[in-house]
C-alpha positions in Angstrom: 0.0 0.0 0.0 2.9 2.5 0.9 4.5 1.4 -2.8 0.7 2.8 -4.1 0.6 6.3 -2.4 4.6 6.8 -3.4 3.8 5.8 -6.6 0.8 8.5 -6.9 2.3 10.9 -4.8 5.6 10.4 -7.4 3.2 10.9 -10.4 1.8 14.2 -9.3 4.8 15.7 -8.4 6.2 15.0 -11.8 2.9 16.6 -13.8 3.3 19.6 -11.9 7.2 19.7 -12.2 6.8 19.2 -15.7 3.6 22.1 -16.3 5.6 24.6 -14.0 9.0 24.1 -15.7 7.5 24.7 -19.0 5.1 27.8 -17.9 7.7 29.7 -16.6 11.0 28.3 -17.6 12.7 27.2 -14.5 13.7 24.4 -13.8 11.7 21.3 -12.0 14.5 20.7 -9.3 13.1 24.0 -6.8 9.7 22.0 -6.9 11.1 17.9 -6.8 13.3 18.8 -3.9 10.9 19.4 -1.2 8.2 17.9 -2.9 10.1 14.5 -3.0 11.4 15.1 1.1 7.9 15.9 2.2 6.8 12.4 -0.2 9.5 10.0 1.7 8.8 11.7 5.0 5.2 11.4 4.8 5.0 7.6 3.9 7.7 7.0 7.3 11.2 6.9 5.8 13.7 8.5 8.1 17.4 9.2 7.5 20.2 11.1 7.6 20.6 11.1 4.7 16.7 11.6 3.0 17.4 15.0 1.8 20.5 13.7 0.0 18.0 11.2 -1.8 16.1 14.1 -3.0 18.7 16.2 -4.1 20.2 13.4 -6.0 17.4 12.0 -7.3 15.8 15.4 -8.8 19.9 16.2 -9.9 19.2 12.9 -12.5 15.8 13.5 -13.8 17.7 16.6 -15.0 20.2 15.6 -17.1 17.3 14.0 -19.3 15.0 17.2 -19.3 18.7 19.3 -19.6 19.3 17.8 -22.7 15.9 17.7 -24.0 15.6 21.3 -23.2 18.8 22.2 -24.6 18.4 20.8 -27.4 14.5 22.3 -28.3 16.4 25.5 -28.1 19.3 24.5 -30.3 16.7 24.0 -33.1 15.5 27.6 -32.5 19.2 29.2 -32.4 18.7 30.4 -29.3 21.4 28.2 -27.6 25.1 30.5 -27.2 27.4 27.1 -27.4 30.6 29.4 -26.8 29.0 30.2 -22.9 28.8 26.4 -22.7 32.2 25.4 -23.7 33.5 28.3 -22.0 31.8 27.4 -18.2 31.2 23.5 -18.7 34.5 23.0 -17.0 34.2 25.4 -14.2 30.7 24.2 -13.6 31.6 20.2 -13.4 34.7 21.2 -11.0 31.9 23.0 -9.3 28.7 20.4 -9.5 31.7 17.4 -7.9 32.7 19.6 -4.5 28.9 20.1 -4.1 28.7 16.4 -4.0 32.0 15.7 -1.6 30.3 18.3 0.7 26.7 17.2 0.5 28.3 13.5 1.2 29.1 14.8 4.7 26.5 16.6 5.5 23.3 15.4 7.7 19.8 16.1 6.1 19.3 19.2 8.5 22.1 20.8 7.5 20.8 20.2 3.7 17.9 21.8 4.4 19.2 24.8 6.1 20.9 24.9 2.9 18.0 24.8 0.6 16.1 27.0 2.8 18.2 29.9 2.4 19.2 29.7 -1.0 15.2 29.0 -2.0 14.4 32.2 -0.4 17.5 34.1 -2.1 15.9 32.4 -5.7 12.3 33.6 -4.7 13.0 37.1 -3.6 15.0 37.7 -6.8 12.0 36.1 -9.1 9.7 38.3 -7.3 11.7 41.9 -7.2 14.4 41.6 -10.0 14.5 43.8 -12.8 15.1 42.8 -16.5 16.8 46.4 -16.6 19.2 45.2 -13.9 23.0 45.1 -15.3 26.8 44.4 -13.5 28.0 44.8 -17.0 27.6 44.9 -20.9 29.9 41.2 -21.6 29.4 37.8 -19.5 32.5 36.8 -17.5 35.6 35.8 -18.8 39.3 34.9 -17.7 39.4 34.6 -13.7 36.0 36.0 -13.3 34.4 33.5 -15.2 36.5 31.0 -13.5 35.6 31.8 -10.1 31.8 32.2 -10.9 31.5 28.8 -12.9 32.3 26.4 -10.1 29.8 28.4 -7.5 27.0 27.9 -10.0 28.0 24.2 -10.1 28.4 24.0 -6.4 25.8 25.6 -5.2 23.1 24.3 -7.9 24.6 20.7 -6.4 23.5 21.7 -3.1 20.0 22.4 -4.0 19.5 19.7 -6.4 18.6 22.1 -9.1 19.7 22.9 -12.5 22.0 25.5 -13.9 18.8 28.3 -15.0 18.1 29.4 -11.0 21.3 31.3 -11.0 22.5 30.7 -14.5 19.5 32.7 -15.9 19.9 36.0 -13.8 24.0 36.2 -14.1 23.4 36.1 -18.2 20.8 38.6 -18.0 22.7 40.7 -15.8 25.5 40.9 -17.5 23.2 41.8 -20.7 22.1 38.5 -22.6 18.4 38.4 -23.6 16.4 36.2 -21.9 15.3 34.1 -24.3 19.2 33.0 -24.9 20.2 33.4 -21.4 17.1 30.3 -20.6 17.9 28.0 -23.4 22.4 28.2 -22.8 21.2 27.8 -18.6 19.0 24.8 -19.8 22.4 23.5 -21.0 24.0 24.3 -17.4 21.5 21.8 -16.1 23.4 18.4 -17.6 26.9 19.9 -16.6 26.0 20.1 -13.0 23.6 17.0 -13.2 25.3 14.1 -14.7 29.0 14.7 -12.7 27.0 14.8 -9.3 24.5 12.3 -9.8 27.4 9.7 -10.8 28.6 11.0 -7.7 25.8 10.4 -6.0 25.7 6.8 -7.4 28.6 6.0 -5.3 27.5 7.4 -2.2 25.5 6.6 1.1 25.4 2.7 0.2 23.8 0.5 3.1 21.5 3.3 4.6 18.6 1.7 6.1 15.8 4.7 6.1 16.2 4.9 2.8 13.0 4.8 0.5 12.8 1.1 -1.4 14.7 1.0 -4.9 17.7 3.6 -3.7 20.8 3.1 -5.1 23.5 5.4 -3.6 21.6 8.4 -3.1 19.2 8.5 -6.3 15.7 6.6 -5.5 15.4 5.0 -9.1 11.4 4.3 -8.7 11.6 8.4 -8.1 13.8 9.2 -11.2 11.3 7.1 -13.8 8.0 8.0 -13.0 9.1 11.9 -12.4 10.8 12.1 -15.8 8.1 10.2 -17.6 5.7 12.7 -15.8 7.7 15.7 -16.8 8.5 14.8 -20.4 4.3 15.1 -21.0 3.8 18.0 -19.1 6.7 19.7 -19.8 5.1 20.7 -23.9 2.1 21.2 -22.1 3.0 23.8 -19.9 5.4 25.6 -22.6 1.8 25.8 -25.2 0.2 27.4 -21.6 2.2 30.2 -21.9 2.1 31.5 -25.0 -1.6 31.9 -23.8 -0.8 33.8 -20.5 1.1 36.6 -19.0 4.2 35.3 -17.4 4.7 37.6 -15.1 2.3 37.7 -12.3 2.6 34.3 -12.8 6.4 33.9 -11.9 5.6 36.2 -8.7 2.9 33.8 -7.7 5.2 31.3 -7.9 8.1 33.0 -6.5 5.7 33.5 -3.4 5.3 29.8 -3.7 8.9 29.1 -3.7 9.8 31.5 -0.6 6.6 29.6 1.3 8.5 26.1 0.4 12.0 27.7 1.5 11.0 28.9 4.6 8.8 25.6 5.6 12.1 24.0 5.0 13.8 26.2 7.7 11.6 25.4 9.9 11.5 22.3 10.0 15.6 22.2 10.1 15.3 24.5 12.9 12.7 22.1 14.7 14.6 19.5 14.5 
């Protein structure tokens, strides 16, 4: 019976993953993270290292809707492969210390984590300004190198892909949106497929974890999400050529601070 209510709880959370990601053009990992703790949690599986699970298993259903993504927006042009190439290294160095810390931390401490950084990501969804610049060119030489791995590093953390703070350092540095979404969607695999290999060999042997976990990524999670997301995902995208998209991204950014903010409280309760 628990296998049934994971297995519908796992199928909603990937529909509205998918509808979300593709109405607004962020990415699914800000909603699988806490959705997937407060799934486990709910159902009675308890460890130290659940929030690892979640961030590892929402870091692999990205590297297939990262790719997917990515490549949509390759057949539109929109895609600036030089950014890619440029920051791929940085990021990977990045997305592995994320997963050497995260390996030593205790699920509290991960949510702390989350928790502030979800707020940080909601206030600037709610407040920023496409007008907003720090300069006319994206980074380069040591700049770019020092921003690249804390983009990997702390997308790692969060179990999220590259757009969260990919997106707003493109634009703020002058990129139109349009290209600064599709190049982050390609951020997403760079961070994702290091750190969920990573992930793969980690936390072997942990009894509270959630049935069909290898490592730290809950396979049973990572199917039925991505096959969830990969049907809502179109659906979503033909949603918002309908609608306005911005007091839709500051109901959601309210929705993302709420999320944070639950999730410091409970790592402050416990």
């Amino acid at each position: 019976m628990d296998l049934i209510w994971l297995g519908g709880m796992l199928l909603a959370i990937g529909a509205f993953a998918g509808v979300v990601a593709g109405l607004l053009g962020v990415g699914g990992g800000i909603i699988l993270v806490p959705a997937l703790y407060y799934a486990f949690a709910s159902l009675g599986y308890e460890s130290d290292g659940l929030m690892q699970i979640c961030v590892a298993t929402s870091l692999a259903t990205i590297i297939v809707t990262s790719v997917r993504s990515t490549l949509s927006h390759h057949k539109k042009g929109a895609v600036d492969w030089a950014i890619l190439r440029g920051w791929a290294p940085g990021i990977a160095i990045g997305a592995g210390l994320g997963v050497l810390l995260a390996s030593g931390l205790k699920s509290q401490s991960m949510m702390l984590i989350f928790g502030g950084l979800g707020v940080s990501i909601g206030l600037y969804m709610a407040f920023g300004r496409s007008q907003w610049r720090l300069g006319d060119a994206v980074p380069t030489g040591v700049r770019r190198a020092l921003a690249a791995p804390v983009i990997g590093f702390l997308s790692t953390l969060m179990g999220i892909g590259g757009g969260s703070f990919g997106v707003p350092m493109m634009t703020l540095y002058g990129r139109p949106i349009h290209q600064a979404v599709a190049t982050a969607a390609g951020f997403g695999a760079l961070i994702a497929l290091p750190s969920t290999l990573g992930f793969l060999f980690s936390g072997w042997g942990d009894p509270g974890a959630p049935p069909f976990t290898i490592g730290r990524v809950n396979l049973a999670a990572f199917a039925v999400i991505v096959s969830m997301t990969l049907i809502t995902a179109p659906l979503g995208a033909k949603l918002a050529h309908g609608m306005n998209p911005k007091p839709l991204k500051r109901v959601f950014a309210g929705f993302i601070i709420l999320m944070a903010l639950n999730m410091l409280r409970k790592a402050f309760a416990g």
